[in-house]
N, C-alpha and C positions, 0 to 999 in steps of 0.2 A: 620382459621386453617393453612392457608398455608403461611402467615405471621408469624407465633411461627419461635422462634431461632431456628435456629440445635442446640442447645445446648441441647434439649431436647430429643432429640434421643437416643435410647438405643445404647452404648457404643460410645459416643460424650464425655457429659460435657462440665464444661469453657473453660478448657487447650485445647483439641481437637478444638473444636468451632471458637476459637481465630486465631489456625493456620490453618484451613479451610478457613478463613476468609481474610488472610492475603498473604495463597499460593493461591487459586482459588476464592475468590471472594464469596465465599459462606457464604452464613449468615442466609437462612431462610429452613423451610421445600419447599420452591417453586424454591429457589435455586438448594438444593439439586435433586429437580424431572427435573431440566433444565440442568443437568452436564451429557449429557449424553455419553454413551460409544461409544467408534469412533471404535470397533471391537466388535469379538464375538469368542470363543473359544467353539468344542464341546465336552464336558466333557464325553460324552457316550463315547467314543473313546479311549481305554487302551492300547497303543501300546508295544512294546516288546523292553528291551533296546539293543540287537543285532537289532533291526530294528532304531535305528538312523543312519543319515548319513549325510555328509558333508553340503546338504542343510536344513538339518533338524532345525524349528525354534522354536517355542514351541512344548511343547510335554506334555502327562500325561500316569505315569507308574504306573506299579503296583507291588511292593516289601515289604523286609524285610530290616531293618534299621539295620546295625551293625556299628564297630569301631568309635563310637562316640566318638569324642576328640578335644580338643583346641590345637593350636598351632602357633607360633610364640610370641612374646612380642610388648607391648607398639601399637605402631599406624601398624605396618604386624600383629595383633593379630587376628584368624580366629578358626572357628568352623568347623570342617569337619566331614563327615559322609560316608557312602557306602550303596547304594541298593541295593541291587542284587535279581535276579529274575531265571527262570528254564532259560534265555540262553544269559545272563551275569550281570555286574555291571558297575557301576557308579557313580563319586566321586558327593556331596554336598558340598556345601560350604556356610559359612555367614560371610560376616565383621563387622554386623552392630548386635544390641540389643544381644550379641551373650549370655548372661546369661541369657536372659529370654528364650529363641531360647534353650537352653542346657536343663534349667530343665524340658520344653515342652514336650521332648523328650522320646523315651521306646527304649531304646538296646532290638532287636529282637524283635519290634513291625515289625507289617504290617502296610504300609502307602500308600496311594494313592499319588503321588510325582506332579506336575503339575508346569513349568515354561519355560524359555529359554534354550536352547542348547548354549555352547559355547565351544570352543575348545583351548586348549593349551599341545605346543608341538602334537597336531594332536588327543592327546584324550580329549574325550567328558566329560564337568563338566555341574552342573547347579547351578549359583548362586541366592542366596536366594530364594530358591523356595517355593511354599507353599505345606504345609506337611499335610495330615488328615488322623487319624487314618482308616483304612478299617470300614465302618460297623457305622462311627459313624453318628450322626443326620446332622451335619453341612455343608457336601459335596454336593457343588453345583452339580448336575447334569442335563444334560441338553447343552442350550448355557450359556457361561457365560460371562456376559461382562467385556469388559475391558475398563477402564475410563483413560481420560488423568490427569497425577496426576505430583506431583516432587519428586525431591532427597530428599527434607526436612521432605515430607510429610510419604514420606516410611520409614529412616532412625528416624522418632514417631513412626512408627507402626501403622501408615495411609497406610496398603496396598491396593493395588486392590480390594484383599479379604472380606478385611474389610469394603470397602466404600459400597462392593456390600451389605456385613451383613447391613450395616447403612441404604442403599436404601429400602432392604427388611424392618426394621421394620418402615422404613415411611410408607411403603403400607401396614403394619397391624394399623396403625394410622389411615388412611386416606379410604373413601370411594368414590363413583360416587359424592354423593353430595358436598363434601367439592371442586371438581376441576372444577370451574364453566366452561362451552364451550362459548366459545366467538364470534363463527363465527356462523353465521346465518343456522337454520335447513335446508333451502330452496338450501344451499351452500354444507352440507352432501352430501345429496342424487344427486345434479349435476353432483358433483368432484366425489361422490363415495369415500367419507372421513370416517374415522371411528371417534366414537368422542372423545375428550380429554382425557378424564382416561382411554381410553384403549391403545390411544394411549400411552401415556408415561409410560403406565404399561407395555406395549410391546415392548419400545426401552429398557427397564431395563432387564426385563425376559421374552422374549420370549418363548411362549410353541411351536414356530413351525418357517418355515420361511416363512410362507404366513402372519401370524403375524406381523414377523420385519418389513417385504415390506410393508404395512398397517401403521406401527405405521412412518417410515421414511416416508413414504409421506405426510400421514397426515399433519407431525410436519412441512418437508418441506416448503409444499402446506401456512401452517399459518403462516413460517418465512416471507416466500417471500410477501407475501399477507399484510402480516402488512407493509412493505418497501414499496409496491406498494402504497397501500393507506396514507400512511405519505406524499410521493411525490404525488399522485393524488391531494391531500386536499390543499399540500403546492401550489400545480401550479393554483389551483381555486383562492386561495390567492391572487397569484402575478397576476391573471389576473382583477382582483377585486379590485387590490388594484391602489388609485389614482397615479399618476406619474407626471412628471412635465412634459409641454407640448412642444417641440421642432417645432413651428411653423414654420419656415424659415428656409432654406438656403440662408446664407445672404454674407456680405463680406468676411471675411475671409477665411470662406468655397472654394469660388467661386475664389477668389485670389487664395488660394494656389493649386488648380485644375488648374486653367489655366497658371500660372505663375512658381510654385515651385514643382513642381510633378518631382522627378528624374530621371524618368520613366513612362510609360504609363503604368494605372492599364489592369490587364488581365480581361479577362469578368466574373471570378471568382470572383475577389476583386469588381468587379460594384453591382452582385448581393447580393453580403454581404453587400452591405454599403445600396443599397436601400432596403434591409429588415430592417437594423438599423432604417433608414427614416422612414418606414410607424412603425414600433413599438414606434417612440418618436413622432410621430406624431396623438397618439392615446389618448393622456391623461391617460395612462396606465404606469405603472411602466413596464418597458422595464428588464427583465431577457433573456439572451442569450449569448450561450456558441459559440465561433468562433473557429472552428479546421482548424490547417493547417500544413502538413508537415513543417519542417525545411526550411525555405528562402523561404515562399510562399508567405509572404508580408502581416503578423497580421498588425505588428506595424503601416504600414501605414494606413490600415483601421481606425486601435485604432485612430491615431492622429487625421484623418480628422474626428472622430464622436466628439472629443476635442472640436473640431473646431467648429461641430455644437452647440455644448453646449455651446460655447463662444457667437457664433452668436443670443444665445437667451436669453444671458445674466446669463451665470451659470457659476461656477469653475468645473474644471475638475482634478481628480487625478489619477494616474496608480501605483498601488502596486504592486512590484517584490518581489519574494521570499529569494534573496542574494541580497548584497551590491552590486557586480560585474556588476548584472544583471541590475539593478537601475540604475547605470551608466553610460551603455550602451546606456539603453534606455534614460537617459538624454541626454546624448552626440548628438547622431543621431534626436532626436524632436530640440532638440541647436539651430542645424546644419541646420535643414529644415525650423526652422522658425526666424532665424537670419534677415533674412533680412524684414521680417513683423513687426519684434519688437513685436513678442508674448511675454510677460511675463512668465516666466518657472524654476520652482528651482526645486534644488535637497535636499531630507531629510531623511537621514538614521541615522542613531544611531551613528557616527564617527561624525556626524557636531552637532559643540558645541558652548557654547558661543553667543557672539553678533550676530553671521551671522545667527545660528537657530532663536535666539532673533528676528531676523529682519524678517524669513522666517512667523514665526509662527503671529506677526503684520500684514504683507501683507496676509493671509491665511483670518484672521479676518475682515479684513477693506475691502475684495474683491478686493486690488489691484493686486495680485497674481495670474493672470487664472489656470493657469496650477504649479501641482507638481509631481513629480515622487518619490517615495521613495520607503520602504520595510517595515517592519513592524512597523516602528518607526508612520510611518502614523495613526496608531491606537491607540497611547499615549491619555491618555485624554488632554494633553495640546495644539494639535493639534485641531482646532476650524475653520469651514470654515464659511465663510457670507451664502455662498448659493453653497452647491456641489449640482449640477446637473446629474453627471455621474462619475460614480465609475470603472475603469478599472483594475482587477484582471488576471497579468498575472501566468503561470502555475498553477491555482488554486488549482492543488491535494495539493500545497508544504504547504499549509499554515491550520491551525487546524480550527475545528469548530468554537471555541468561537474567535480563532482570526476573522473570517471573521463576525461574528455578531457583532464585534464589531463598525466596519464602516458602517454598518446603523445606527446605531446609534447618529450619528452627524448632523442630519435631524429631521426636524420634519414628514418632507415627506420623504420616500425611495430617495435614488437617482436612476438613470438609471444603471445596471448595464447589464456591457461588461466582458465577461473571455472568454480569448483566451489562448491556450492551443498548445504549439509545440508538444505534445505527442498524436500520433493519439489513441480513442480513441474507445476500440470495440464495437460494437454495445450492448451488454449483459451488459459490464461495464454501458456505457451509459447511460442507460434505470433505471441502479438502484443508478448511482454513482450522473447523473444528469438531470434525468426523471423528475426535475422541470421545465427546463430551455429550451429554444426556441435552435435548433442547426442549426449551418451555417457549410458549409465546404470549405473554399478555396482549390478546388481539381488541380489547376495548379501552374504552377511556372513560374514566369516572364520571357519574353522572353531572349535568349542569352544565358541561365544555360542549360550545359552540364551534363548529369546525371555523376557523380563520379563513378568511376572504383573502386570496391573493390576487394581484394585479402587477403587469408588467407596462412600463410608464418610459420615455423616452426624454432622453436630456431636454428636450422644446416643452415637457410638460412639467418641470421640476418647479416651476411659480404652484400650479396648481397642488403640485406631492404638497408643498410647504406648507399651504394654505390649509389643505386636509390636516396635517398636524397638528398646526394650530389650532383649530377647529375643536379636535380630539382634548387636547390638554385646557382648551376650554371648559370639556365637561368634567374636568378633573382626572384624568387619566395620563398617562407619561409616555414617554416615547424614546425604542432605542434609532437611534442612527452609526450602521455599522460602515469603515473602511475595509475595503482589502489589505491583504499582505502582496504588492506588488511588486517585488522587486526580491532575489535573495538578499539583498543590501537592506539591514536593518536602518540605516542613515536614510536611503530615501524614502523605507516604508515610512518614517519620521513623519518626514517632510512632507509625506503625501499625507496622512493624517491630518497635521496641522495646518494645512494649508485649508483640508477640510472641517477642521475646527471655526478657522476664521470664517470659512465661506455660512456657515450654521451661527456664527453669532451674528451678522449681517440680517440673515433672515427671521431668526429669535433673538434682539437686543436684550442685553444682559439686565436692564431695567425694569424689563416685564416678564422675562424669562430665567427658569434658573438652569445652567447647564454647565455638569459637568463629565470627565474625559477619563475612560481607563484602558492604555496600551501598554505593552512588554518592557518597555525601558525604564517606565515606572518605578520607584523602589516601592517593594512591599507594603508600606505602612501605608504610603500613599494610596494605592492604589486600591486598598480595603478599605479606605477614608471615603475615597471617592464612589467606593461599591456601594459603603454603608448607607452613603446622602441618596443615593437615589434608591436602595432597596426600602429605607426610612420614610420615602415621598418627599424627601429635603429638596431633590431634583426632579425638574420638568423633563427634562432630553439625557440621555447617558450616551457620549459619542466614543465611540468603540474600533478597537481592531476585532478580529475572532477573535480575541483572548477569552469573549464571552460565550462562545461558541456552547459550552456544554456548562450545566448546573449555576446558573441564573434563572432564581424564582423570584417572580415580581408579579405577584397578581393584576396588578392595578394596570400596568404598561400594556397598552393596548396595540401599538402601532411598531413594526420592526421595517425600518425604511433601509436598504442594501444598498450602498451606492458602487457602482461599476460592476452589476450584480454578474456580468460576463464574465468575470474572472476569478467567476467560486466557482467548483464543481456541485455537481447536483445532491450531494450528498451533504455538502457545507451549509449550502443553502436551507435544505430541507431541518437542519441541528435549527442556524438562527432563526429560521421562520416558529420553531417552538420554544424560542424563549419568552413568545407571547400567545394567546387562548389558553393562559393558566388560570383566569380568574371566569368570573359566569358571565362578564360582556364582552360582546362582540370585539373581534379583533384582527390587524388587518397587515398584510406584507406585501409591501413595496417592493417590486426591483425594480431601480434605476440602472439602464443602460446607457452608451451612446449611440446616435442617431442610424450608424451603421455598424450593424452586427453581422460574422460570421455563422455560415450555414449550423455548426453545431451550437454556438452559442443562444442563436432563433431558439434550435429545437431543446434546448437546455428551460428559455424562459416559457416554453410553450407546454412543456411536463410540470411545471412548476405550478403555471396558471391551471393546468388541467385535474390536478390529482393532488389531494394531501396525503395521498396513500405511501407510507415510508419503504412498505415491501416493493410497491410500484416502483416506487422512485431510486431503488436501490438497484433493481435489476436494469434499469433503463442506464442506471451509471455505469453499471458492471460493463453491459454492455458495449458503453460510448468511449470509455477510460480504461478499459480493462483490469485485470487485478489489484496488478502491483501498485501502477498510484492509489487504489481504491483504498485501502485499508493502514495504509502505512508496510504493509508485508516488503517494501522492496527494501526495509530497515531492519524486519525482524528476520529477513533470512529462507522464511516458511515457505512462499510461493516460486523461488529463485527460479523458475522451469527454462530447461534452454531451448527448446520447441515447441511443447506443449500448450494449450491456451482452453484455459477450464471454457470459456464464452463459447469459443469455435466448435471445440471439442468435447462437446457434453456427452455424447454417446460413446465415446470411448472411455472417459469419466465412469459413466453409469457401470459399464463394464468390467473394466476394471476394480470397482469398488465391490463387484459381487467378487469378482474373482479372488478379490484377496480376502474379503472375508468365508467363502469357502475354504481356503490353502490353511488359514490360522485355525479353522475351525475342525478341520481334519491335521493337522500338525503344527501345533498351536509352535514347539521350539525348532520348527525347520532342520530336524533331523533325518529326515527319509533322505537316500542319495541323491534323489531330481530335485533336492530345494540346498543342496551343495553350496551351487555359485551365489543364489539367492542369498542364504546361511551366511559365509565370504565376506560380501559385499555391505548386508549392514552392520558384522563385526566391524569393517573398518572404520565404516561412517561414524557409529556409535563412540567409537574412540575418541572423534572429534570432533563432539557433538552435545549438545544436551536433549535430544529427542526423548531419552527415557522419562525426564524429569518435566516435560510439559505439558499442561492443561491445559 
């Protein structure tokens, strides 16, 4: 039953069906019982329209319809009306269906009026609202919910209204039997869960609010519960499954530890490398995620576990999310195994021709140890002899199926490493990578001065400049970064260069050297211009984020943010460590304008307060919630349709025992009470790459 189209639903059809389908994803009657409403409105509630008032947001009245009339021409063409009641009036309006909206209508009927307040010139209208005669059968009352819907959907005459009618006659279709429960009866009466079809019968229409509360947890309680157990099953997997054996610590290893180390590792970076050891030293496919603030020293980890893969006779490769970053990280493994004659290329989407030709042969023939690229690494014409270990840096940046797709070039899994410079919250964690084994390098190598920040106010941008100046006086360089404000690549342009000119005005090109790297850029350019300033050739390097992640420039002491209100705090916190890489002091501007919004205040007020990136993470998580946090609302992972890891961490917690109990006592969901459960992520799994991700 709950497989049939919504096309079959009383007042659907094709035409509706299609654009359900196309605006919301909805295609089935099990669709339709999972779209559920993010509010609730209470319709017993008939307020007076001299009782509106400036905060006033939705409302439902109760009047008589008069001066029903159209007016204006062409594309201003509107429908207007007047209610009025014993102790005043207030205008109607529609722009949209407005001839069907006309003939609906009774001059000097009674209607029951229900929608938005809005205001122009200071009195109160309400557009398109929905109208029911007093007295007739069809008015909701009660709560009524309200569904997330679009412009397209309402401007058909897909309202609110209607989707609720469309909900309601699913549930004269459907009964207890057709919505089978899929969690275990034993899990009811624990959780104190109500079961399925009451639940979703009471996020729809609730007859009370002990009901709602009942029906959201439930639903909750089974979102999170299925995520847990996906990740429990997948981590039984990866601990199950074979892995290639890291026997030794052999020469190269042990060379570049006593000979090429730049530095001495902190006792943070010892205990992540021997967790690596004993997990590839298991005959277990090695999953593990490495967190570390900005300059805590991933990469070195990364390289020397390279190194151990080399030593046991495997290739090794490291996937960045941009070209920039790919480069970086090429540059600097170069530079560190230059003198050992590690074999090492670089392969991103820009290298063509004979030298890919040549990369993509040594890849094959195993004369190639080591490659660094971006996504170009997962082309099917890319072919290793034998990868060993897979190194996945910023992992959020990259989608599902891209990262399944380098296991795949294995008959065996490789070892796989992802390090992650975005501290990451614990609640994220647990649901984003509750597969994977976690490390934290919680120090930073010795000689880094924590970085001074300061939040600075368009009235004191003479002063920021000055400071600059100042700085590159002593010989030191300075980034000055742009937003990306607009989806419109053309005006983020424009807004750039416009702050190009504004910074040559203040550093004359005569005594200043400064040069500029954004997204439009071709290639060559753009590593031309990386080179001058990573060289000291440039004083100022004027910037989009492009620079956001893997720019090292010891010397650049000053990261100036300008409209820093429109990073998140997670953005902010990446650019603020493109600078305290070298041993002097070093310093982060945000520039604002003169008036900021409440979250925006408490955005540069975290920033000024804490260089702490786990702080800063969870304060985002918090303000932003998941899905913008990480990029997940691209990769698919966090999709929850009522759930909210932030809100709901104790049912989180919960649930995450509960599934790793259920795997741990019936690891393939064959006892009868794990049936529906069993069912449910058969189908998922069909269409899906959940098996296949780290």
């Amino acid at each position: 039953m709950l497989d049939t189209s919504a096309e079959y639903l009383k007042g659907v059809g094709p035409a509706k069906a299609e654009l359900l389908r196309t605006e919301l994803n909805i295609q089935s009657f099990e669709d339709v019982l999972q779209h559920y409403p993010y509010r609730y409105f209470d319709r017993t509630q008939v307020m007076k329209i001299s009782e509106i008032h400036a905060q006033s947001d939705f409302v439902q009245l109760a009047g008589t319809l008069i001066n029903i009339a159209e007016e204006g021409e062409g594309r201003r063409k509107r429908l207007v009306a007047t209610l009025y009641d014993d102790s005043g009036q207030i205008e109607l309006i529609w722009f949209q269906s407005i001839s069907w909206v006309r003939n609906s209508l009774r001059e000097q009927g009674r209607y029951i009026v229900f929608g938005r307040v809005s205001f122009f010139n200071g009195v109160p209208n309400i557009a398109h609202p929905e109208v029911d005669l007093v007295n007739a059968e069809n008015i909701i009352t009660g709560l009524q919910p309200v569904y997330p819907t679009t412009e397209k959907l309402k401007s058909r005459g897909i309202t609110n209204r209607s989707f609720a009618r469309i909900t309601q006659s699913l549930f004269e279709k459907i009964s207890l039997t057709d919505v089978p429960e899929i969690l275990p009866q034993g899990y009811l009466q624990q959780y104190k869960l109500c079961n399925r079809y009451a639940a979703l019968r009471w996020i729809h229409f609730p007859d009370t609010d002990e009901h709602l509360e009942a029906a959201r947890y439930r639903l909750k309680w089974e979102e999170l519960f299925l995520s847990q157990l996906k990740i429990a099953r997948l981590r039984l997997q990866h601990t199950a499954q074979p892995g290639y054996l890291f026997k030794e610590v052999g020469q190269h290893f042990n060379e570049f530890f006593s000979n090429h180390l730049p530095f001495q590792l902190t006792g943070a970076q010892k205990r992540v490398l021997k967790e690596i050891r004993m997990d590839t030293a298991t005959g277990r496919q090695m999953n593990r995620l490495v967190q570390g603030d900005v300059g805590s020293g991933k990469t070195i980890v990364a390289l020397m576990t390279m190194l151990l893969a080399l030593d046991n006779g495997f290739q090794a490769c490291l996937m960045a999310p941009t070209e920039i970053l790919a480069q970086q990280h090429f540059r600097g493994i170069h530079e560190l195994l230059e003198k050992m004659r590690v074999p090492v290329a670089l392969l991103t989407g820009s290298i063509k021709g004979k030298e890919r030709k040549d990369i993509l042969n040594r890849l094959r023939d195993g004369s190639l140890a080591f490659v660094v690229g971006t996504h170009a690494l997962i082309e099917e014409s890319v072919q290793f002899q034998n990868l060993g270990l897979a190194v996945i840096d910023e992992q959020h940046r990259f989608g599902v199926d891209q990262r399944a797709k380098l296991w795949q070039k294995n008959e065996k899994a490789p070892h796989v490493l992802v390090m992650t410079a975005t501290p990451i919250p614990r609640t994220l964690a647990m649901t984003l990578y509750g597969d994977l084994d976690v490390s934290v390098i919680d120090e930073l190598p010795p000689g880094r001065q924590e970085i001074k920040t300061v939040h600075r106010q368009e009235m004191s941008r003479s002063r920021v400049m000055e400071f600059v100046k100042s700085e590159i006086g002593k010989g030191r360089q300075a980034y000055i970064v742009y937003p990306l404000i607009e989806e419109s690549e053309k005006l983020d342009y424009e807004s750039l260069m416009a702050g190009y000119e504004q910074v040559k005005i203040w550093f004359p090109e005569h005594k200043y050297r400064i040069c500029m790297v954004h997204g439009r850029q071709d290639a060559a350019e753009r590593e031309r211009n990386m080179q001058r300033f990573i060289k000291g050739d440039a004083d100022i390097l004027v910037a989009t984020t492009v620079i956001e992640v893997g720019v090292n420039v010891p010397n650049a002491s000053v990261m100036v943010i300008e409209s820093a209100e429109r990073f998140g705090l997670s953005q902010l916190h990446q650019l603020r460590g493109r600078v305290g890489r070298g041993s002097e002091q070093s310093y982060c501007i945000l520039i604002t304008g003169n008036k900021l919004s409440k979250e925006s205040a408490q955005r540069m007020n975290i920033m000024v307060s804490t260089a702490n990136g786990f702080i800063i993470a969870e304060q985002d998580l918090a303000m932003r919630g998941p899905g913008d946090l990480y990029g997940t609302k691209q990769s698919g992972i966090l999709k929850f349709k009522i759930a909210d890891i932030v809100q709901d961490m104790h049912i989180l917690e919960q649930t995450r025992q509960a599934a790793q109990q259920l795997v741990a006592e019936d690891p393939t969901l064959q006892l009868p009470q794990h049936a529906g459960l069993r069912r449910l992520l058969q189908n998922e799994a069909r269409q899906s790459h959940w098996r296949k991700i780290s």
